[in-house]
matplotlib code that plots the C-alpha trace (Angstrom):
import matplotlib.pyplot as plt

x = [-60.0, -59.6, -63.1, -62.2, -63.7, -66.8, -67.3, -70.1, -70.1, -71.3, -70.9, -70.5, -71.3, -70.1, -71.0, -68.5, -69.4, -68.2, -66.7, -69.6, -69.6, -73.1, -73.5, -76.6, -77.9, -78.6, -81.9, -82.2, -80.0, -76.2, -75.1, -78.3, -77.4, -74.2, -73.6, -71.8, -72.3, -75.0, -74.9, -75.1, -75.2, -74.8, -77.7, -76.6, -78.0, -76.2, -72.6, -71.3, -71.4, -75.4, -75.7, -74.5, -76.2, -79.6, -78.8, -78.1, -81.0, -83.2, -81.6, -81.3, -83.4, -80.6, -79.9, -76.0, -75.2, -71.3, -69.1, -65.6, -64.2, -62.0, -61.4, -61.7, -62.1, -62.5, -63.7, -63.7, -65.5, -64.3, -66.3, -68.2, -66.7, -67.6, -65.4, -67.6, -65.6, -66.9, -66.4, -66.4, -67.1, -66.9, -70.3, -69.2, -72.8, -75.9, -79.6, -82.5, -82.1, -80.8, -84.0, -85.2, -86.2, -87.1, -83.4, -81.1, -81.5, -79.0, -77.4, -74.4, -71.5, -68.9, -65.7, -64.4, -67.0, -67.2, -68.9, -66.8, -67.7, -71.1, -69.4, -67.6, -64.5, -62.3, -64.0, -61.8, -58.6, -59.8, -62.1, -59.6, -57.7, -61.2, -61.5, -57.8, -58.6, -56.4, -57.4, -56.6, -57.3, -57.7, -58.6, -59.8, -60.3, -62.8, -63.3, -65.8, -68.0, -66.9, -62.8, -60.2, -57.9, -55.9, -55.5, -54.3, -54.1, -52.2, -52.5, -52.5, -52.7, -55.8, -58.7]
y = [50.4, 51.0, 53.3, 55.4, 54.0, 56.2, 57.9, 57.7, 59.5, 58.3, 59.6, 57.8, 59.0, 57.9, 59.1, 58.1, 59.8, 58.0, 55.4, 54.2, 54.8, 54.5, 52.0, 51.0, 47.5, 48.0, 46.8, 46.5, 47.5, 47.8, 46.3, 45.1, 42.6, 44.5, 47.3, 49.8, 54.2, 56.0, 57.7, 57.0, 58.6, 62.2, 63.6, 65.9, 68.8, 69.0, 69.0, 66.0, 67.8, 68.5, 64.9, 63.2, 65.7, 64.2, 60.8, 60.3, 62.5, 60.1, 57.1, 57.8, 61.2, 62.6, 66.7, 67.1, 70.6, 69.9, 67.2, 67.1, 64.8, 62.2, 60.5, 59.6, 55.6, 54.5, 51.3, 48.9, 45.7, 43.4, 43.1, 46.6, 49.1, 52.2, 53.4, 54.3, 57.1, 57.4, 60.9, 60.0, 61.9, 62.5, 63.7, 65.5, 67.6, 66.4, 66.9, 64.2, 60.6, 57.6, 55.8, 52.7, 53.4, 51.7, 51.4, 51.5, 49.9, 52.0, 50.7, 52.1, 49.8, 49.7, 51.2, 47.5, 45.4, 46.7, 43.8, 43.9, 39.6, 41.9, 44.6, 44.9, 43.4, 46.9, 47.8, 46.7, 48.0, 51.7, 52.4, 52.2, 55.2, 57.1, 55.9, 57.0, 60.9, 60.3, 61.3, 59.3, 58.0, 55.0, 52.2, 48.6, 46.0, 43.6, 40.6, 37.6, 37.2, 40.7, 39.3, 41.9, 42.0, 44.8, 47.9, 51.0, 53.1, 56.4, 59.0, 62.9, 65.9, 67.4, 66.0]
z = [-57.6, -53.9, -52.4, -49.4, -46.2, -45.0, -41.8, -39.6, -37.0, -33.3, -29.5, -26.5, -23.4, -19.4, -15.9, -12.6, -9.0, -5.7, -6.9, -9.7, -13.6, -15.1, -18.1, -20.2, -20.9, -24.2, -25.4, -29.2, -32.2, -32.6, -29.4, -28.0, -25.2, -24.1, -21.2, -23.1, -22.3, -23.5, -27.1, -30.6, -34.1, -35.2, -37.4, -40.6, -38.9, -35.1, -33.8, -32.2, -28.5, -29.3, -30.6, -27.3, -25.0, -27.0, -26.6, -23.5, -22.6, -24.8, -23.5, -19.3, -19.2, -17.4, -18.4, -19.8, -17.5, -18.3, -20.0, -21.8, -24.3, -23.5, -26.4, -30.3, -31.4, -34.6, -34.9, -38.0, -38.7, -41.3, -44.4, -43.8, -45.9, -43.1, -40.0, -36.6, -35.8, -32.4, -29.8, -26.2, -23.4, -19.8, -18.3, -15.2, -14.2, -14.7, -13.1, -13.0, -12.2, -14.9, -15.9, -18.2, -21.7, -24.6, -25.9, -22.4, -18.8, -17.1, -13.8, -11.6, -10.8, -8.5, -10.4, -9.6, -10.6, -14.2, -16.1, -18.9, -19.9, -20.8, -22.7, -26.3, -25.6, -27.0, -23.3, -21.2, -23.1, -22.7, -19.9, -17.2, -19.0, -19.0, -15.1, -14.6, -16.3, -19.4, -22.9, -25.9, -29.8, -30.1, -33.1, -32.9, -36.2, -35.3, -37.3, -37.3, -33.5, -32.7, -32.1, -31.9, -34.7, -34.2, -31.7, -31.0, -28.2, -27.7, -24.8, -25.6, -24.5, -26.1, -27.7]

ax = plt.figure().add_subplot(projection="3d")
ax.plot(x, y, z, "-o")
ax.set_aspect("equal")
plt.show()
């Protein structure tokens, strides 16, 4: 008997401003080793928007004053039985400055020097939409040593 796949829930979070988008070295846990956007999973008790306002707060100390959504990925590894259903968004006001924490190095890059032979390799397949101001869902299969398997990417109108 086939189980339905479970949903967890996750944000992700990225800055751009003359020219730069702000990514995290991520420290330790899922991803550790990688720049990827700030975020991470939703808690029973808050809405996605609240949940990604907290995490990037508790991994740059930055203040969310404003930020829209840009995108829905779900993302499934072979041999776990779970989809990341992940909501992405666009932070387009913030106060405070991006600093080190125990999870996240953040750093601002050049929009053209994105180092995406550091990032998850879906990365490079949809950040240039987010650059570019589209919105989109999107799904990637990865199987063994994080290789794409599968993908799909479709613009729309709303998110």
């Amino acid at each position: 008997m086939k189980t339905e796949n479970q949903r967890k829930l996750f944000t992700l979070c990225l800055a751009k401003r003359k020219g730069r988008v702000l990514l995290g070295m991520k420290k330790r846990g899922f991803g550790a080793g990688r720049w990827n956007g700030f975020g991470g999973k939703v808690n029973p008790d808050e809405s996605i928007y609240d949940a990604a306002k907290r995490e990037v707060w508790e991994e740059t100390g930055l203040k969310i004053k404003r930020m829209t959504k840009f995108s829905v990925i779900e993302f499934k590894f072979r041999g776990k039985p779970e989809i990341l259903e992940c909501h992405n968004y666009f932070i387009e006001k913030f106060s405070g400055r991006a600093k080190e924490t125990e999870e996240m190095k953040p750093k601002w890059f050049p929009i053209d020097n994105i180092p995406f032979d550091l990032m998850w390799p879906d990365d490079k397949f949809w950040i240039p939409l987010f650059l570019a101001g589209k919105k989109f869902k999107a799904r990637f299969n990865f199987g063994k040593n994080d290789k794409i398997l599968k993908q799909k990417i479709e613009e729309v109108n709303s998110i």
